[in-house]
GUDRENPA-491206 format. One record per atom (N, C-alpha, C, O, CB): residue number from 1; residue in one letter; chain; atom name; z, y, x. Coordinates in pm, whole numbers, plus 50000, padded with zeros to 5 digits. Glycine has a CB too. Example, Ala and Ser with C-alpha at 12.3 -4.5 7.8 and 13.67 -1.06 7.14 Angstrom:
% GUDRENPA-491206
nr; rest; kette; atom; c3; c2; c1
1; A; A; N; 50780; 49431; 51319 $
1; A; A; CA; 50780; 49550; 51230 $
1; A; A; C; 50780; 49670; 51320 $
1; A; A; O; 50846; 49668; 51424 $
1; A; A; CB; 50905; 49553; 51131 $
2; S; A; N; 50708; 49775; 51285 $
2; S; A; CA; 50714; 49894; 51367 $
2; S; A; C; 50787; 50003; 51290 $
2; S; A; O; 50804; 50114; 51341 $
2; S; A; CB; 50572; 49940; 51408 $
END
This chain:
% GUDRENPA-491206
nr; rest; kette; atom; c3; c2; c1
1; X; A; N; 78263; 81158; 25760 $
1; X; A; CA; 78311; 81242; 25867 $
1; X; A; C; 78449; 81298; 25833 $
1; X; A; O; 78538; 81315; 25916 $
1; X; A; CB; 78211; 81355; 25893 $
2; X; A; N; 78457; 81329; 25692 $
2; X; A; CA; 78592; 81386; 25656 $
2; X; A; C; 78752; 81265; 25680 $
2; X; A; O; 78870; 81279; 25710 $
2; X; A; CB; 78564; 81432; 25475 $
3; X; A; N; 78682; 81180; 25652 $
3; X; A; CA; 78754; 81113; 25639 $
3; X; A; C; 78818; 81060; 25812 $
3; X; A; O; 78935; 81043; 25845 $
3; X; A; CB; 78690; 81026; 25541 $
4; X; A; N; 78694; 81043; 25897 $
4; X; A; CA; 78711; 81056; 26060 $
4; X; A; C; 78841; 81176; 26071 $
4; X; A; O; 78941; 81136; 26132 $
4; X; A; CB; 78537; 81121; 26149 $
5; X; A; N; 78845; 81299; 26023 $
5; X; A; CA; 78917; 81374; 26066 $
5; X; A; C; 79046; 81359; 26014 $
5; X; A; O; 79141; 81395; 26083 $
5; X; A; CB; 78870; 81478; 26056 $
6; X; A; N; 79066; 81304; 25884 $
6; X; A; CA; 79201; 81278; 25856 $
6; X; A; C; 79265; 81177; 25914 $
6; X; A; O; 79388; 81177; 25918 $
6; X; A; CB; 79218; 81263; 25738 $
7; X; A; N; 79180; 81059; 25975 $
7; X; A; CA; 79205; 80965; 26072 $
7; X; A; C; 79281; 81025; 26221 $
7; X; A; O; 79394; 81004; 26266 $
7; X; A; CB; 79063; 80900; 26097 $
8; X; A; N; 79179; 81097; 26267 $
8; X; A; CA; 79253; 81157; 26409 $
8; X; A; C; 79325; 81273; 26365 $
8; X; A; O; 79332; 81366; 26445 $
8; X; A; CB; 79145; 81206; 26538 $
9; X; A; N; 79371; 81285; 26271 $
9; X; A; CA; 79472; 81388; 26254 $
9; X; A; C; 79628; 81323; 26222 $
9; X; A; O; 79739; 81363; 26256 $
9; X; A; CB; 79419; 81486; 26129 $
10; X; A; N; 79588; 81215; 26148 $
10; X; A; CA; 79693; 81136; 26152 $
10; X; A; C; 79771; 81073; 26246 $
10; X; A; O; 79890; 81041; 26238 $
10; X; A; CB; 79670; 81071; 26101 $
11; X; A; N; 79655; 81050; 26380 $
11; X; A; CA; 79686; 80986; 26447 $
11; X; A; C; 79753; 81078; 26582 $
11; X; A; O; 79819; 81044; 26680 $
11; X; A; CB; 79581; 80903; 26453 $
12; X; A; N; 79709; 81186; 26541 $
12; X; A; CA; 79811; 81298; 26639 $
12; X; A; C; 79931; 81369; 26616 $
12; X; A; O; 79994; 81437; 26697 $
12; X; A; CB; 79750; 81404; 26671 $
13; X; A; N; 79963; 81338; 26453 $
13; X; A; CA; 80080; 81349; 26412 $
13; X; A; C; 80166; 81216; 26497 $
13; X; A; O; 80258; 81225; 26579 $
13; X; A; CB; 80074; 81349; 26246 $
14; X; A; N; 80110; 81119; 26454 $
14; X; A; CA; 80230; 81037; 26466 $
14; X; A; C; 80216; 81012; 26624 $
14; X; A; O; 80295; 80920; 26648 $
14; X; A; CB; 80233; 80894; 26363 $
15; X; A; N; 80158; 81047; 26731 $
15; X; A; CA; 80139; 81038; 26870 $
15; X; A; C; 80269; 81168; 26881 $
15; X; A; O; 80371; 81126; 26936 $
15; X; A; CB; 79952; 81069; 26935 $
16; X; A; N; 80276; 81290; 26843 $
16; X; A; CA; 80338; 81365; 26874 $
16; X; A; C; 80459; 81357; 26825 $
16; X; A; O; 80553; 81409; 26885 $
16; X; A; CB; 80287; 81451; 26861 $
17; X; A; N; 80480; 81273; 26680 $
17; X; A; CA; 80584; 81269; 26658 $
17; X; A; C; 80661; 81146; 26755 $
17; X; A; O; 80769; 81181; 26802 $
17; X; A; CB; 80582; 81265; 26520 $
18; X; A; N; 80621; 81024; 26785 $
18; X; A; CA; 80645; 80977; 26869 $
18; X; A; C; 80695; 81021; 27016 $
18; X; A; O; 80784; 80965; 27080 $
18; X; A; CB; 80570; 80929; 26856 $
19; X; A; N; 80630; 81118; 27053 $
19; X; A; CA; 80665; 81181; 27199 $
19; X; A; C; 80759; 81275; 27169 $
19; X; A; O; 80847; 81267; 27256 $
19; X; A; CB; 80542; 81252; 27283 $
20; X; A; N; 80780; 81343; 27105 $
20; X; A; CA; 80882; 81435; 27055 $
20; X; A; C; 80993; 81314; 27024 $
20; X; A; O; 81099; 81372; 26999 $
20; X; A; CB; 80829; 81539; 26913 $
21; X; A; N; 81007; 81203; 27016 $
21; X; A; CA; 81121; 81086; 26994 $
21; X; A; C; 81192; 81059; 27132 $
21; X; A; O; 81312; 81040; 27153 $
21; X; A; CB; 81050; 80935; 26938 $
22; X; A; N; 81068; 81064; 27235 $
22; X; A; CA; 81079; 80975; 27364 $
22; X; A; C; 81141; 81061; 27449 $
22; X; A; O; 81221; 81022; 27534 $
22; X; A; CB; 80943; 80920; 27427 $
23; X; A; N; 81091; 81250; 27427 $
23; X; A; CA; 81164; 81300; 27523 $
23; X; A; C; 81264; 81376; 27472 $
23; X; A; O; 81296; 81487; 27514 $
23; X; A; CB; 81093; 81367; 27609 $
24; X; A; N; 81325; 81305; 27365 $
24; X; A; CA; 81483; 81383; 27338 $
24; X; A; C; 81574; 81349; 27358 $
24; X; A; O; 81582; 81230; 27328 $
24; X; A; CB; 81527; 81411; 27239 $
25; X; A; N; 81666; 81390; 27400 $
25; X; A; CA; 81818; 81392; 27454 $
25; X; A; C; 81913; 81316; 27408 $
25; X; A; O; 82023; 81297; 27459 $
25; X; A; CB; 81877; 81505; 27440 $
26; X; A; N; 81850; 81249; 27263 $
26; X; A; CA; 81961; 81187; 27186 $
26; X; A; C; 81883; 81057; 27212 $
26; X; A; O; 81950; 80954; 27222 $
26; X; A; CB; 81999; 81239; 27015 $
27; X; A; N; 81777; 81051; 27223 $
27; X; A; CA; 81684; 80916; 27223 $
27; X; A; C; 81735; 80783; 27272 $
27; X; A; O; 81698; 80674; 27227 $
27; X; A; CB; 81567; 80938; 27310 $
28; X; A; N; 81819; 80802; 27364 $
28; X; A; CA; 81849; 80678; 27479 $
28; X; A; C; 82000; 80601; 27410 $
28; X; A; O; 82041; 80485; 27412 $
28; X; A; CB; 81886; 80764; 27677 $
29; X; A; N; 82062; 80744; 27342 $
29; X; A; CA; 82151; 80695; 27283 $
29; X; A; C; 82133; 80640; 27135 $
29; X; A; O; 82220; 80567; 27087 $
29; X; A; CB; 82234; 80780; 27296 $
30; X; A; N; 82027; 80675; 27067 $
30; X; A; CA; 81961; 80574; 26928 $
30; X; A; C; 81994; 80683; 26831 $
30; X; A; O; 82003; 80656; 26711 $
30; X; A; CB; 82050; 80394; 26879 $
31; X; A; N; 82011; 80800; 26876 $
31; X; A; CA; 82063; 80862; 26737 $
31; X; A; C; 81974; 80928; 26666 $
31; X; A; O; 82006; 80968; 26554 $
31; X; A; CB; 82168; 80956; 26749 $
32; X; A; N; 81804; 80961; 26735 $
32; X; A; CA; 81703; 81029; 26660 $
32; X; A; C; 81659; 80885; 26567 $
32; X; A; O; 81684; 80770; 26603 $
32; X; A; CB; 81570; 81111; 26769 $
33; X; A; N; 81595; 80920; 26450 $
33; X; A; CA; 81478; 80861; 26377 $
33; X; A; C; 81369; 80852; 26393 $
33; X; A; O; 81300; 80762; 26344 $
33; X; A; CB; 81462; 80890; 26295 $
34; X; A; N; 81315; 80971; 26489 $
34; X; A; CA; 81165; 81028; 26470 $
34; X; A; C; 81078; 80917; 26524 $
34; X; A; O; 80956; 80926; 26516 $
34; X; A; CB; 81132; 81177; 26555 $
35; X; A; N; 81142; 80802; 26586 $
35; X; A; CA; 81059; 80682; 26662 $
35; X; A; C; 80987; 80655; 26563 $
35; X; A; O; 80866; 80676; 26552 $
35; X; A; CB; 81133; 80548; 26721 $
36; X; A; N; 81080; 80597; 26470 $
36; X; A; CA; 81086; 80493; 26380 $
36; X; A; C; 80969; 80583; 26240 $
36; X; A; O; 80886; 80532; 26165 $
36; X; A; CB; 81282; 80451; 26338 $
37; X; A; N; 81010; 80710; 26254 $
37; X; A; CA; 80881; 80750; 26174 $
37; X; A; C; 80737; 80770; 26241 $
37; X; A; O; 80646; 80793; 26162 $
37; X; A; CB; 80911; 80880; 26111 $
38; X; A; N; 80709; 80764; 26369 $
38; X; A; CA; 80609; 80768; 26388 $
38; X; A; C; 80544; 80621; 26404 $
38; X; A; O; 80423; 80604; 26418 $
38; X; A; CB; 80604; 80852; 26479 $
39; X; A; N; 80640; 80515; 26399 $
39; X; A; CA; 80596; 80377; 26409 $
39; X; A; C; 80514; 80382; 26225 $
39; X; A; O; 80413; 80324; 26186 $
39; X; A; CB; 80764; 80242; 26448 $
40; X; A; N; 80592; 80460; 26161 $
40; X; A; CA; 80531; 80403; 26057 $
40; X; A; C; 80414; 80511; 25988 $
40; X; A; O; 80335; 80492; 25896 $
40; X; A; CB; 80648; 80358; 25959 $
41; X; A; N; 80435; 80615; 26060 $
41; X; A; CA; 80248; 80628; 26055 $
41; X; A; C; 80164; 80602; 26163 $
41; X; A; O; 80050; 80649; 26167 $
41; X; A; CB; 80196; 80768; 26028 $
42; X; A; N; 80205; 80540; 26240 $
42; X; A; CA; 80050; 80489; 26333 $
42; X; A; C; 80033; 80330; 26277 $
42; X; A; O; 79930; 80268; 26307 $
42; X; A; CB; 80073; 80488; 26554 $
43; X; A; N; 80143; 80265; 26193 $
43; X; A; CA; 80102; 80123; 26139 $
43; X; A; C; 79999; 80185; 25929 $
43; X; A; O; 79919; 80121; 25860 $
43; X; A; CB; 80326; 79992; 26121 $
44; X; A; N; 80043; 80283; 25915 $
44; X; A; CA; 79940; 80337; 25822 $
44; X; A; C; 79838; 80377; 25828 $
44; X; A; O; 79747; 80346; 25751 $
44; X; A; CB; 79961; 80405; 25775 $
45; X; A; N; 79829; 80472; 25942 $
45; X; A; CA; 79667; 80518; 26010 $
45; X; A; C; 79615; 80349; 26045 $
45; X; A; O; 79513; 80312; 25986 $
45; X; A; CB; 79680; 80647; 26204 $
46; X; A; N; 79673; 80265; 26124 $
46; X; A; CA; 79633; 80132; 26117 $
46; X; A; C; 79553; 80102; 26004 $
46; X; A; O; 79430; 80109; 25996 $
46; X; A; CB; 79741; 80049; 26119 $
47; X; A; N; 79666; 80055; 25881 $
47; X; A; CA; 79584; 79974; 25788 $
47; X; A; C; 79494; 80097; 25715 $
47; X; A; O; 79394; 80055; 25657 $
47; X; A; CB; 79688; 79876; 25674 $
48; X; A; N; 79512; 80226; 25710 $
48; X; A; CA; 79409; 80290; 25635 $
48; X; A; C; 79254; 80242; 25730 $
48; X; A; O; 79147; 80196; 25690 $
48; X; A; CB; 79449; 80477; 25627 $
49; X; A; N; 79292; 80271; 25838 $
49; X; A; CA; 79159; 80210; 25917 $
49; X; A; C; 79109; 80119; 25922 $
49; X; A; O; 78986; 80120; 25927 $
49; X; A; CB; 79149; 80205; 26011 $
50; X; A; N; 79181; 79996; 25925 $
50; X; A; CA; 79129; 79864; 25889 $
50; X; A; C; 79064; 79837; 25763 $
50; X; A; O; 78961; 79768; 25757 $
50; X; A; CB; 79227; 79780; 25894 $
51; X; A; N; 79133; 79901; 25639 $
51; X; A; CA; 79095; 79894; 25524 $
51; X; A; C; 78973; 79993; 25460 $
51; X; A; O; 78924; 79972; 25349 $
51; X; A; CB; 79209; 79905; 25466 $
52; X; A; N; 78935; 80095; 25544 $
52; X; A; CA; 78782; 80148; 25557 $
52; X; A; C; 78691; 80041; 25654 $
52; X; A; O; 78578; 80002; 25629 $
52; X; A; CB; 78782; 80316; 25634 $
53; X; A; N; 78745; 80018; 25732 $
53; X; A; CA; 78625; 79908; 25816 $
53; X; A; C; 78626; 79794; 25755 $
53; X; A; O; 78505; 79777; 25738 $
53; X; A; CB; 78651; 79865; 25977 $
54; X; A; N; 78680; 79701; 25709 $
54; X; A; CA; 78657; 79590; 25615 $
54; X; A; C; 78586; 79634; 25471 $
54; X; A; O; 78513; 79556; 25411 $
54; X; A; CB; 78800; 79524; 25588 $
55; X; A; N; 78616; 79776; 25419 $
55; X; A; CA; 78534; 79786; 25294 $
55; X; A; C; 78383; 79848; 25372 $
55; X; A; O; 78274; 79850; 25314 $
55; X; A; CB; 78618; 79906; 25161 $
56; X; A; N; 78399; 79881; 25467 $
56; X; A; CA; 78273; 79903; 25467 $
56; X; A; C; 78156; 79773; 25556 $
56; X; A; O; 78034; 79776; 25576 $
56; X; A; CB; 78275; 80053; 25530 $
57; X; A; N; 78218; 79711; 25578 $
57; X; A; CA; 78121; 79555; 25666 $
57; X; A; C; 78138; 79467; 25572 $
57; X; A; O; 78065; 79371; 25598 $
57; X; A; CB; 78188; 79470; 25832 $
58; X; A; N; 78217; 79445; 25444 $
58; X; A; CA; 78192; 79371; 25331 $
58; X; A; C; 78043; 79436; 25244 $
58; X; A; O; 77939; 79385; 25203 $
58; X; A; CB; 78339; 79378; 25239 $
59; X; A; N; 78097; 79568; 25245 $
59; X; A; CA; 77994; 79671; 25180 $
59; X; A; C; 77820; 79643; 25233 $
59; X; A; O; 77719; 79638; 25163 $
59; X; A; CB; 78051; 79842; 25236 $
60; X; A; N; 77831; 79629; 25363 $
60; X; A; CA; 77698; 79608; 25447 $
60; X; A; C; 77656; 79464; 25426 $
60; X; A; O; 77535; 79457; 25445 $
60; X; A; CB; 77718; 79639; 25612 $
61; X; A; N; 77694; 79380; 25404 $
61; X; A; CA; 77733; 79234; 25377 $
61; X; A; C; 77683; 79224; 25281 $
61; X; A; O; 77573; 79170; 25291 $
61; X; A; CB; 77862; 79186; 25369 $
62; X; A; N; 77714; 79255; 25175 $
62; X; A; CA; 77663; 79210; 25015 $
62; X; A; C; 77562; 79280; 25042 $
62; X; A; O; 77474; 79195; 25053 $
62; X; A; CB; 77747; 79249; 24863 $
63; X; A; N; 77504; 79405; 25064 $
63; X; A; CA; 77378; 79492; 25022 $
63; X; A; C; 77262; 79442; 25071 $
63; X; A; O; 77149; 79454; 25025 $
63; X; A; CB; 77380; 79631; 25067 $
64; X; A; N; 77330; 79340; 25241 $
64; X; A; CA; 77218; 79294; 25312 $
64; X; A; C; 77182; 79143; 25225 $
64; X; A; O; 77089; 79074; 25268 $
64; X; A; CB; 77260; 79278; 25489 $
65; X; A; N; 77247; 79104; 25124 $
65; X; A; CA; 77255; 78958; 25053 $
65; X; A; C; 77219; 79032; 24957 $
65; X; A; O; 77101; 78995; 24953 $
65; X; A; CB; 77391; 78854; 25037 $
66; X; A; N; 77228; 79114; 24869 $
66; X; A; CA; 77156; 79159; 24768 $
66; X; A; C; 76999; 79214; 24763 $
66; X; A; O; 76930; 79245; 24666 $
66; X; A; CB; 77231; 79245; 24733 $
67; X; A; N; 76971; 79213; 24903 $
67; X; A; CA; 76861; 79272; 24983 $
67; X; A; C; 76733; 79103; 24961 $
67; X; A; O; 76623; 79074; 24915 $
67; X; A; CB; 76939; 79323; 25193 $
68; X; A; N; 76816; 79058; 25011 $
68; X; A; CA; 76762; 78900; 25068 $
68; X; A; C; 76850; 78797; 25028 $
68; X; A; O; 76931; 78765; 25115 $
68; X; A; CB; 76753; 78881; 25235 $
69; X; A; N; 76854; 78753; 24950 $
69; X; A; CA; 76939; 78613; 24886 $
69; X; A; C; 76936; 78537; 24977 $
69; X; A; O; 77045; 78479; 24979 $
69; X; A; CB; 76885; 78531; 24760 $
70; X; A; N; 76870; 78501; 25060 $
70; X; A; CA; 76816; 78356; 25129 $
70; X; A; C; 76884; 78366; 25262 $
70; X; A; O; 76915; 78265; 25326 $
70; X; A; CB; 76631; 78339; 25150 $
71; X; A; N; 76911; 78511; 25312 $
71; X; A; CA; 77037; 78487; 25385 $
71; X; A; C; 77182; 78485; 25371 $
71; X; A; O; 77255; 78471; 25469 $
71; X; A; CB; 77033; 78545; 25452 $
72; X; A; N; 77211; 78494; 25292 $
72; X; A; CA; 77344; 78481; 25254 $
72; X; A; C; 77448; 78362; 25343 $
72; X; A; O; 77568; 78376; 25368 $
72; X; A; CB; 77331; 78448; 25101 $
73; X; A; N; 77353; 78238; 25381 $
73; X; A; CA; 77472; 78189; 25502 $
73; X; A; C; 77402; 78199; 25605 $
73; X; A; O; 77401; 78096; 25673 $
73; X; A; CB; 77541; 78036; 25501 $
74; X; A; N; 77343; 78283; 25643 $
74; X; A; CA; 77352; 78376; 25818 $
74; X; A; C; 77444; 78482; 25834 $
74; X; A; O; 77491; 78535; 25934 $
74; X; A; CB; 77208; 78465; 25864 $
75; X; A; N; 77460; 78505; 25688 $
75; X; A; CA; 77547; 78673; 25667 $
75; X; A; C; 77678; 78640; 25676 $
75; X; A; O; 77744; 78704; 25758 $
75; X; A; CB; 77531; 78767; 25506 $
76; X; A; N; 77738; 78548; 25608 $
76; X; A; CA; 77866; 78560; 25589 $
76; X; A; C; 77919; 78467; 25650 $
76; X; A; O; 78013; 78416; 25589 $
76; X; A; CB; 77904; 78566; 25473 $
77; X; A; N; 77894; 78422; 25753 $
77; X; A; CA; 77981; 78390; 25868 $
77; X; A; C; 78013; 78510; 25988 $
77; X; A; O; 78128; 78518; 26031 $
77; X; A; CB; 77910; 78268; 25934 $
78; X; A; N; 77923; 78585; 26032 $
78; X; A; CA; 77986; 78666; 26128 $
78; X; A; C; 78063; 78806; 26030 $
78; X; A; O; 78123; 78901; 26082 $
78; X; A; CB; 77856; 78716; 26251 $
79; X; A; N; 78043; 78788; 25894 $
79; X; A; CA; 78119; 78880; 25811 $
79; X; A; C; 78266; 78880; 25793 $
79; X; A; O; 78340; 78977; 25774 $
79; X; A; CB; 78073; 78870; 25695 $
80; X; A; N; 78296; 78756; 25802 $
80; X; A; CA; 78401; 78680; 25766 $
80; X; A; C; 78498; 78728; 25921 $
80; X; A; O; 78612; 78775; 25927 $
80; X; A; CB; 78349; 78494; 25735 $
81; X; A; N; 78395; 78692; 26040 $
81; X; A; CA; 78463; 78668; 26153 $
81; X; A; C; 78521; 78824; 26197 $
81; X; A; O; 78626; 78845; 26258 $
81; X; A; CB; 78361; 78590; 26265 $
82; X; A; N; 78437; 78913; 26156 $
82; X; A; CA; 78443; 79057; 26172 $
82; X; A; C; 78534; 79112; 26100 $
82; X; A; O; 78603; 79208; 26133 $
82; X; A; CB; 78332; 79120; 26144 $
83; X; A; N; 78537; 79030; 25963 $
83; X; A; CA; 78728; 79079; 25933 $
83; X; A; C; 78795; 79074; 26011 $
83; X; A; O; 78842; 79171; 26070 $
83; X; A; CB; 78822; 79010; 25849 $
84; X; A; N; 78821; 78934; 26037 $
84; X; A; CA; 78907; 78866; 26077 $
84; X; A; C; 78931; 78958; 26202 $
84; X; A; O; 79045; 79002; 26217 $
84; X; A; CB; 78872; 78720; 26088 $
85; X; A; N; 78823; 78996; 26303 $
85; X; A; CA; 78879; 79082; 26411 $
85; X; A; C; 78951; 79223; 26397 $
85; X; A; O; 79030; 79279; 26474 $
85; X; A; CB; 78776; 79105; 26489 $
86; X; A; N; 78880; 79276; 26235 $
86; X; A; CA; 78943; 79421; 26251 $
86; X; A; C; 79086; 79388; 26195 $
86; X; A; O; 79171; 79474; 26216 $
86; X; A; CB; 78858; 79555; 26160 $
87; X; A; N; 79130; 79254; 26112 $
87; X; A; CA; 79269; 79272; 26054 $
87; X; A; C; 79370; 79217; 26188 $
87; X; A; O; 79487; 79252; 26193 $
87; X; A; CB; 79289; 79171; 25894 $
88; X; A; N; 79306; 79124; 26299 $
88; X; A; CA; 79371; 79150; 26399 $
88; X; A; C; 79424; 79245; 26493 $
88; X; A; O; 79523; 79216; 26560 $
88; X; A; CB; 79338; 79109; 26434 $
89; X; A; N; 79346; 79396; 26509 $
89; X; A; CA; 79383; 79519; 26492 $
89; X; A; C; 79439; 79543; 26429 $
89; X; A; O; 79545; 79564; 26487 $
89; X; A; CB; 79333; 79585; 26481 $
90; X; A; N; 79454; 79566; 26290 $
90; X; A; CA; 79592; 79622; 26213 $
90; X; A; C; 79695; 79551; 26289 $
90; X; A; O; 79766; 79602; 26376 $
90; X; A; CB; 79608; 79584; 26036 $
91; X; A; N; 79697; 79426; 26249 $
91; X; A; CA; 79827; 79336; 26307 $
91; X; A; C; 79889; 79335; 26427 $
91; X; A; O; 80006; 79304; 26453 $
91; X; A; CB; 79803; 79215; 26306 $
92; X; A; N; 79796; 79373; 26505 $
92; X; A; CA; 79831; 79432; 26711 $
92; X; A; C; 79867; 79608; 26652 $
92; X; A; O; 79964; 79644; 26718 $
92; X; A; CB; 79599; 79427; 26883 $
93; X; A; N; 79837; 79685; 26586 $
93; X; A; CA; 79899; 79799; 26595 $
93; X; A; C; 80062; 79767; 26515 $
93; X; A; O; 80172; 79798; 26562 $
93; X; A; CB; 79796; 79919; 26523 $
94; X; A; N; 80034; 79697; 26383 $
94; X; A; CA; 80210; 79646; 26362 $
94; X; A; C; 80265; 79636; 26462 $
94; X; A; O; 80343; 79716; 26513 $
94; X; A; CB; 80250; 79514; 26301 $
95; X; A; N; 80223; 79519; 26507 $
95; X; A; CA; 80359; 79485; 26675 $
95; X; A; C; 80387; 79570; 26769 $
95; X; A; O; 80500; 79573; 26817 $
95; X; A; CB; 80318; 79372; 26794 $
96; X; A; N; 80291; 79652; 26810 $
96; X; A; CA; 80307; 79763; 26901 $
96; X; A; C; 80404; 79888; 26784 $
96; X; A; O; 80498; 79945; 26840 $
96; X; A; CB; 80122; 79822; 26966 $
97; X; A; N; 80391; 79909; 26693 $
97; X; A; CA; 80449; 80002; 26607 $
97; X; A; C; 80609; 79926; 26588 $
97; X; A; O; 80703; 80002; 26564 $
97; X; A; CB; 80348; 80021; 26456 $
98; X; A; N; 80627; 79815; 26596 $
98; X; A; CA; 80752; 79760; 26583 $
98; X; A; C; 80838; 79740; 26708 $
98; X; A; O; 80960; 79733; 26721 $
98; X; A; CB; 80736; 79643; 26520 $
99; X; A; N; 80745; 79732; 26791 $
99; X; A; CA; 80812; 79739; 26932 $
99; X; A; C; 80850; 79881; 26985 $
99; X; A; O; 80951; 79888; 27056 $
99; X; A; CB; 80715; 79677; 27037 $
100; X; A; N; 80792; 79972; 26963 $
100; X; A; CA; 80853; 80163; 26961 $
100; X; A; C; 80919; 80144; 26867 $
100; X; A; O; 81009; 80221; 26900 $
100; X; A; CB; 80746; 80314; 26930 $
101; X; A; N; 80958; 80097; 26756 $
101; X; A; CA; 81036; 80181; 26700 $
101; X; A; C; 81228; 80103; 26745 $
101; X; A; O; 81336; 80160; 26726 $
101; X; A; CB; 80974; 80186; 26515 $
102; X; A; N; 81207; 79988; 26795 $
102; X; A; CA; 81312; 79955; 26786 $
102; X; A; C; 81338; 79967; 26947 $
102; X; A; O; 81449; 79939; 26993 $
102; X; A; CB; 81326; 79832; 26706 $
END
């Protein structure tokens, strides 16, 4: 749970720091930074998030194969695939984080 809160806390820093980018006066002309720092904590809140949800569905993964040997290839195919979807999230928040900032 603690860790939930440092998640959405992070993620309202860099939402606000972002909007505090968008509606300033210098913005249009390129002269604030603050874009470009909030691109790079919502691509950190990203991978911190990705990188708790992959340790924890690897985590569920082995315990359920340490549980039961005999499934081990029922398990680790939709384990595999379930990475694969949450690191496609990180990678869609990169692009969206690279596209605000520039």
């Amino acid at each position: 749970m603690r860790n939930f809160v440092y998640l959405a806390g992070f993620c309202l820093l860099a939402l606000l720091v972002g909007a505090d980018s968008a509606l300033a006066e210098g913005a249009a002309a390129g002269t604030s930074n603050l874009s470009a720092i909030g691109a790079g904590l919502a691509i950190g809140v990203a991978a911190l998030g990705g990188t708790l949800a992959q340790g924890r569905a690897v985590s569920a993964a082995l315990d359920s194969i340490g549980r039961n040997p005999s499934v081990s290839g029922k398990v680790f195919t939709p384990m595999i695939l379930g990475l694969a979807l949450i690191e496609s999230l990180v990678i869609l928040s990169f692009v969206i984080a690279f596209f605000l900032s520039s």
